[in-house]
C-alpha positions as CSV (number, residue, x, y, z in Angstrom):
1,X,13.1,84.0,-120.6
2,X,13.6,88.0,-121.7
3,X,16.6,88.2,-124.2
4,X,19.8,90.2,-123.0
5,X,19.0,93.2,-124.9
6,X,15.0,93.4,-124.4
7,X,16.1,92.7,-120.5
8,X,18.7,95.1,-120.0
9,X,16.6,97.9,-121.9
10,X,13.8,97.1,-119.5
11,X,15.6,97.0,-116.8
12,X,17.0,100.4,-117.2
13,X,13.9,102.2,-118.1
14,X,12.7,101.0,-115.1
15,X,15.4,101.5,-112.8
16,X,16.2,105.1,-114.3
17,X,12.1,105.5,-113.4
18,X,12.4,104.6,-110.1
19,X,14.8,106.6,-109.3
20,X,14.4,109.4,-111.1
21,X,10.5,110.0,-110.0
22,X,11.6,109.4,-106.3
23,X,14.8,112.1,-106.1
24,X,14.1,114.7,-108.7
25,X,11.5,116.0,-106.8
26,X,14.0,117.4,-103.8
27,X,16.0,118.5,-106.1
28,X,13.4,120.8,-107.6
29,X,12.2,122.0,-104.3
30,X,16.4,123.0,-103.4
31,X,15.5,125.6,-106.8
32,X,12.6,126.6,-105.6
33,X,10.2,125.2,-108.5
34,X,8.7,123.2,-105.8
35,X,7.0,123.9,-102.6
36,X,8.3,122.9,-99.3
37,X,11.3,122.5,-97.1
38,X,13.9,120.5,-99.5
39,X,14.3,117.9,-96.6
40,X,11.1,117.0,-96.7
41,X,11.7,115.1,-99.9
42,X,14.5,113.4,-98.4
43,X,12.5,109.9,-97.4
44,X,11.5,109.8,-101.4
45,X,15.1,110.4,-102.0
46,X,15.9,107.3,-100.2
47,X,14.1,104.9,-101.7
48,X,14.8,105.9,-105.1
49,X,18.0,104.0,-103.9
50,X,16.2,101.3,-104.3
51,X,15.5,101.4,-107.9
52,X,18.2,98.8,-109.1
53,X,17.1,96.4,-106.5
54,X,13.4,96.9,-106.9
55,X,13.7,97.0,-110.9
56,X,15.9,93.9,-110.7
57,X,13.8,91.5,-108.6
58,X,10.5,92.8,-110.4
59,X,12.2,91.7,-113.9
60,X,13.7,88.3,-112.4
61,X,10.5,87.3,-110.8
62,X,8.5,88.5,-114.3
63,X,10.5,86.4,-116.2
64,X,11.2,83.0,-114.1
65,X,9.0,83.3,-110.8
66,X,10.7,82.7,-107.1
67,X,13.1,80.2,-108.4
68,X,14.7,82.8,-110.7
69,X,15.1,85.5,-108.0
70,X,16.5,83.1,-105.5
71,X,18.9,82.0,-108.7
72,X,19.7,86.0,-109.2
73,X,20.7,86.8,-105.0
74,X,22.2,83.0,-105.2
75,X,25.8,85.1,-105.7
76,X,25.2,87.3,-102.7
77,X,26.3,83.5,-100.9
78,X,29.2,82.9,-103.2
79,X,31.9,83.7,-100.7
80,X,35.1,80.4,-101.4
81,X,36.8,83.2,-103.4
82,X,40.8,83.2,-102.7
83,X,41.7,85.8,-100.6
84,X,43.1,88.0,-103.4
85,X,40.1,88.7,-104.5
86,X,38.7,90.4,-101.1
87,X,41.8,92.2,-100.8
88,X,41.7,93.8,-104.5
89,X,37.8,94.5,-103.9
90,X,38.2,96.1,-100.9
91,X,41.8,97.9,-100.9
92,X,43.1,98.1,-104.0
93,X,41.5,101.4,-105.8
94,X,41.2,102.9,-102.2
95,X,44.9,101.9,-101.3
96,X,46.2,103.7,-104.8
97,X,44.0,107.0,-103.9
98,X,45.9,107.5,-100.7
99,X,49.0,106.4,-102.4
100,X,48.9,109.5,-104.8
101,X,47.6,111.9,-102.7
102,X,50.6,110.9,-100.1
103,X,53.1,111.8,-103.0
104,X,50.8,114.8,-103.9
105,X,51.3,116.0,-100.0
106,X,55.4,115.3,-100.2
107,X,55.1,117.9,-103.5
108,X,53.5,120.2,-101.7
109,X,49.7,119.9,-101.5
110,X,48.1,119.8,-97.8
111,X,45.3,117.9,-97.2
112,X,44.1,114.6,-95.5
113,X,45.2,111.1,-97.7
114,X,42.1,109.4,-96.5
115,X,38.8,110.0,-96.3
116,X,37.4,107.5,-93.9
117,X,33.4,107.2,-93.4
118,X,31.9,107.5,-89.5
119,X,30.0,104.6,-88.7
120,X,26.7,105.4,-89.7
121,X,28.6,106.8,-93.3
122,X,30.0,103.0,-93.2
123,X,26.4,101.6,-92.9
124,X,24.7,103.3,-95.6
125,X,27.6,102.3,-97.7
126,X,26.9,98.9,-97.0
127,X,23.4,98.8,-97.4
128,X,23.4,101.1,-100.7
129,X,26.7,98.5,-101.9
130,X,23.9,95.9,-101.5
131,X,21.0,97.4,-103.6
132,X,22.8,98.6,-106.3
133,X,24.8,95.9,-107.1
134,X,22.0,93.3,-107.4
135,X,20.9,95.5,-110.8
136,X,24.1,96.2,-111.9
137,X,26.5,93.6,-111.9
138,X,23.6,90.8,-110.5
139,X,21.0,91.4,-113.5
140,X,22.2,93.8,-115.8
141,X,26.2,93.2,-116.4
142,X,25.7,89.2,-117.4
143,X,22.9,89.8,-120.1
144,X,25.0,93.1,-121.2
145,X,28.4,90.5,-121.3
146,X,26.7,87.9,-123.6
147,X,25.8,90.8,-125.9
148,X,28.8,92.7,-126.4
149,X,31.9,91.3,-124.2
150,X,33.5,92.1,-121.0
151,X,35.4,95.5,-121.6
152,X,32.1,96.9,-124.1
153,X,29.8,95.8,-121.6
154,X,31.8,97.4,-118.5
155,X,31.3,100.8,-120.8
156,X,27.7,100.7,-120.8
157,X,27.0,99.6,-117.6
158,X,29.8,102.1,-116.6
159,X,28.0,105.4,-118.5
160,X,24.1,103.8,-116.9
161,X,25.6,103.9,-113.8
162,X,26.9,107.5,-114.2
163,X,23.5,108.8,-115.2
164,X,22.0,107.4,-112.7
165,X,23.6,109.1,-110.5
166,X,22.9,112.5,-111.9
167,X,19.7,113.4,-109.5
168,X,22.1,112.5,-106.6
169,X,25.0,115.1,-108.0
170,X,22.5,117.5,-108.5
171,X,20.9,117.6,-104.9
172,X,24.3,117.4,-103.6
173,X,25.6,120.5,-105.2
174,X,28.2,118.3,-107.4
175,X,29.7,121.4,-109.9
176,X,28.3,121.1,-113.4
177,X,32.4,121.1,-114.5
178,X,32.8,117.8,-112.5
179,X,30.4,115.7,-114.3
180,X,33.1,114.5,-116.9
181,X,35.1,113.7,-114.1
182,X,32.5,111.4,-112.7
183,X,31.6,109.9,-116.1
184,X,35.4,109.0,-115.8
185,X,35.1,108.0,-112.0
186,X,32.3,105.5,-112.8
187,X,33.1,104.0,-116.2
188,X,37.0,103.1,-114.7
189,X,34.7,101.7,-111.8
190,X,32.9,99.6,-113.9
191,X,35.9,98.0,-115.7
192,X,37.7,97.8,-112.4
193,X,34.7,95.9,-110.4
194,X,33.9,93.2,-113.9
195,X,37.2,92.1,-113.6
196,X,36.8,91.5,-110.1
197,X,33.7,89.7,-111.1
198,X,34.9,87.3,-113.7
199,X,37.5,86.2,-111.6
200,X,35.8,85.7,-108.7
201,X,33.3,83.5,-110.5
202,X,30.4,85.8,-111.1
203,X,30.5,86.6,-106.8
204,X,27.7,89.5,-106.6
205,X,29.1,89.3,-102.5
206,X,32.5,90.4,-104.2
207,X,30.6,93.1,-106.1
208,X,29.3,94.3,-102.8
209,X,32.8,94.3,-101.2
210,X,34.2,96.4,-104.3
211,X,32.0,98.9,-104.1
212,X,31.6,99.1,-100.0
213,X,35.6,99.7,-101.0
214,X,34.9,102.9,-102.7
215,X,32.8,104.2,-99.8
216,X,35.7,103.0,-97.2
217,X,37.9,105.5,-98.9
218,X,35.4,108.7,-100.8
219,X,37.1,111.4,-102.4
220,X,33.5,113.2,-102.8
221,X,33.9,113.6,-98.9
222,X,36.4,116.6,-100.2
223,X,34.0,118.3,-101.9
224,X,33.2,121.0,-102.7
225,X,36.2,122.6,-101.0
226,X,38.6,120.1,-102.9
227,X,38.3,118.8,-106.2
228,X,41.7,117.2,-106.7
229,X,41.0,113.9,-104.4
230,X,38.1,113.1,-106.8
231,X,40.1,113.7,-109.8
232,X,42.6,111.6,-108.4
233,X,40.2,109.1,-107.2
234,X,38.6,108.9,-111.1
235,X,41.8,108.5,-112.5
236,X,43.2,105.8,-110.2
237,X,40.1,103.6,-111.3
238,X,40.0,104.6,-115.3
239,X,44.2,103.5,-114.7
240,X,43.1,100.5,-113.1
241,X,40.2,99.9,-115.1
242,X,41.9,100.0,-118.3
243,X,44.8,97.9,-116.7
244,X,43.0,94.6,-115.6
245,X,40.6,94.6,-118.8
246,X,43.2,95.6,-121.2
247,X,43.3,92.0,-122.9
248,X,39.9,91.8,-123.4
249,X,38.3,91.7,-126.9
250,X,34.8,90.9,-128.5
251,X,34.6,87.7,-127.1
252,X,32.1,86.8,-125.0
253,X,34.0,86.6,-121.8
254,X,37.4,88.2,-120.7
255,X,40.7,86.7,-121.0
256,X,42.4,86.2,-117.8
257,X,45.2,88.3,-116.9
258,X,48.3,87.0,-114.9
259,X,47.1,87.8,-111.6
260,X,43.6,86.9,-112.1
261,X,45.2,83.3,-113.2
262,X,47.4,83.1,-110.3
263,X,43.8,84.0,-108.1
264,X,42.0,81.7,-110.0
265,X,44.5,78.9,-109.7
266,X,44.6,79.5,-105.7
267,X,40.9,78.8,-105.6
268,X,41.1,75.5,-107.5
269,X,43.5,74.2,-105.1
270,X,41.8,75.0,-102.1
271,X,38.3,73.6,-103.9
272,X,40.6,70.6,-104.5
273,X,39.4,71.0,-107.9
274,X,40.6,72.5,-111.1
275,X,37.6,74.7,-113.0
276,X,37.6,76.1,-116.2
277,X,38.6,79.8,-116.3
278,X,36.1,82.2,-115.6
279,X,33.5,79.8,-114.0
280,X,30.8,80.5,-111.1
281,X,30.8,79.0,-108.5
282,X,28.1,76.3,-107.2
C-alpha cells in the first residue's frame, strides 16, 4: 500500500496532468497562440474533468487491484446518514447565499437572490459532483487527514482544488482580481464539505450531494457582470468553513461539534446502535 504522502503527491501530479494537458490547449487557442476555432478544443476540455476520477481509480487499482477500487467507490453507497446531514450538504451554504443577498437587496442592491441551474446546468453538476469528488474527498482527503488533521488537511485539499481549477477560470474569462476570491471560495469549501464528511461517516454520496449543492445555487452564474454574489458566496463558506471546523486541532481526526453530535447521535438510534464518533459506515 502507497503511504499518505507518496499517494497524495502522486495523485496530484497526476490529476493536475490530466487536466491540465486536456484544457490548456483551448485556452491557448481563445489567445490566439494556437490554431483553430477555440470550440474545437472544447471535447478535450471535457474530459480533463475527468482527471480526479481517472487519476484516482488508476492509483487505487496500482496499489490494491479491483478489490481496492470497489473499497474506494464503496462510499458512493453509504446513504443511512440522518437526514441532517442531506439537508446541511445540499442547502445549507446555498440557503445562507440567498440569505445575504436578500438583506443585500432590502439595502439597496438589485439583483436576483438565486441563481438556479436549467436542467441540463443541473446535469453536468451532477455528473462533474461525481468525478471530482471520488479524488478529492474519496482518495485524496483520508490519506491527507492521517497526515496532518482534519482542519490542515481541508487547507491543502482546499488550495489543490483551487489550482485546479485555474485552466477552467481562465477559458472562462474569470478576472485575474478574482482569483483570491476563489482561493477563498474553495478553501471555505473544503472545510465546509470535511466536516460534512466526518460526520456523515466518511459518505463520498454526501460529498457528491455537497457539492451538487454549490451548483444548485452558483454565484459564478453572475459573472462577469456581477462580482458581489461570488464574493458573497466565498465568504458564506470560509464563515461556515471556519465555523464547523473551528474545534479541530492536530489530531488525527476532528472533534465533534454540537450539531454534528446531535446528527451523529440520530443515526445511532435509527442503526439501533451506538458507534464511536466519527466512524464509517459498513
Amino acid at each position: 500500500m502507497t503511504s499518505g504522502k507518496r499517494g497524495t503527491a502522486s495523485f496530484f501530479l497526476l490529476t493536475f496532468a490530466l487536466t491540465w494537458l486536456l484544457q490548456i490547449p483551448g485556452v491557448l487557442a481563445q489567445r490566439g497562440l494556437l490554431p483553430g476555432d477555440p470550440a474545437h478544443y472544447l471535447p478535450l476540455a471535457g474530459l480533463g474533468l475527468f482527471g480526479p476520477l481517472a487519476a484516482a481509480v488508476f492509483l487505487t487499482w496500482r496499489e490494491g487491484g479491483s478489490a481496492a477500487v470497489r473499497a474506494l467507490v464503496a462510499p458512493l453507497l453509504r446513504y443511512r446518514v440522518h437526514a441532517g446531514w442531506y439537508l446541511a450538504a445540499l442547502v445549507l451554504p446555498a440557503g445562507f447565499l440567498s440569505l445575504v443577498l436578500w438583506l443585500l437587496n432590502s439595502a439597496g442592491r438589485h439583483g436576483p437572490t438565486a441563481y438556479l441551474p436549467s436542467g441540463s446546468a443541473l446535469l453536468f453538476g451532477l455528473v462533474v459532483s461525481f468525478v471530482e469528488e471520488v479524488g478529492w474527498r474519496g482518495y485524496a482527503l483520508p490519506r491527507l487527514m492521517e497526515r496532518f488533521g482534519g482542519f490542515a488537511a481541508s487547507v491543502v485539499l482546499g488550495v489543490a482544488w483551487y489550482l485546479w481549477h485555474l485552466p477552467m477560470f481562465a477559458g472562462q474569462g474569470v478576472p485575474p482580481n478574482l482569483f483570491l476570491v476563489m482561493l477563498l471560495y474553495f478553501v471555505g469549501a473544503s472545510l465546509f464539505m470535511t466536516w460534512i464528511f466526518e460526520g456523515s461517516g466518511n459518505s463520498l454520496l454526501l460529498m457528491v450531494v455537497a457539492h451538487l449543492g454549490a451548483h444548485l445555487n452558483n454565484s459564478h452564474r453572475a459573472l462577469p457582470s456581477e462580482v458581489l454574489p461570488l464574493v458573497v458566496h466565498a465568504i458564506v463558506y470560509a464563515s461556515l468553513g471556519w465555523l464547523v471546523m473551528r474545534k479541530v486541532g492536530s489530531d488525527r481526526r476532528a472533534r465533534p461539534l454540537p450539531l454534528e453530535r446531535s446528527f451523529r447521535s440520530g443515526r445511532a438510534v435509527l442503526e439501533g446502535r451506538t458507534r464511536a464518533p466519527g466512524g464509517g459506515l459498513g
